[in-house]
C-alpha positions, 0 to 999 in steps of 0.5 A: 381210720376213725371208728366212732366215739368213746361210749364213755361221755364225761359231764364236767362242771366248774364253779367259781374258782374251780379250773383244771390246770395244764394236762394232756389227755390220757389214751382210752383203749377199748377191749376192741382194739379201738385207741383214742387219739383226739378230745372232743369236747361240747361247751353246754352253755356260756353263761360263766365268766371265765373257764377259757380251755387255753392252749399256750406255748408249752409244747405242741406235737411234732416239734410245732410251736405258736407265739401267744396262747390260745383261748377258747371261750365257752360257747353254747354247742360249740365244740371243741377238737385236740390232740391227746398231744396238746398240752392244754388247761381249763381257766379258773371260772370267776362266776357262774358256772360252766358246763362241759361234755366230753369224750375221745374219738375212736381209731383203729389200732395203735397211733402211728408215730410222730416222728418217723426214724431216719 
């Protein structure tokens, strides 16, 4: 079951030629017990060209793939939901900046597993 939000907000900017390449997003564990399962990210602002977060075929949870990649362009107040699972990077910003809030949803106790046993 959710629980809430990480208390632990991340304030990112990217200049021009500055990117994050692919990752996946590493697990919180609060001293409560609490585990983070999803990324939650807010795109402050638009004015950049570039800094797609991008999804592409290198892996997706549970054995599910997609033919072409995914973009996801900066757009002020949108936000953005993944799974730690999701291989994903930020594209190089070619000019202005970009701004980006982020933090993790909250469950309660440890993932259940993706692929059951048999």
């Amino acid at each position: 079951a959710v629980t809430g939000l990480n208390p632990r907000f991340r304030f990112y900017r990217y200049e021009p030629g500055q990117q994050f390449k692919r990752h996946l997003d590493g697990r919180v564990r609060l001293d409560s017990g609490e585990v983070s399962r999803v990324t939650l990210m807010f795109y402050l602002n638009e004015e950049c060209d570039g800094g797609e977060t991008v999804f592409s075929n290198w892996g997706f949870p549970m054995g599910k793939s997609f033919e072409e990649e995914i973009r996801v362009s900066p757009a002020t107040g949108s936000a953005l939901f993944f799974t730690h699972e999701c291989w994903h990077e930020g594209a190089p910003v070619r000019a202005g900046v970009k701004y980006v809030l982020r933090t993790d949803v909250l469950y309660a106790g440890e993932p259940e597993p993706k692929h059951p046993s048999a």
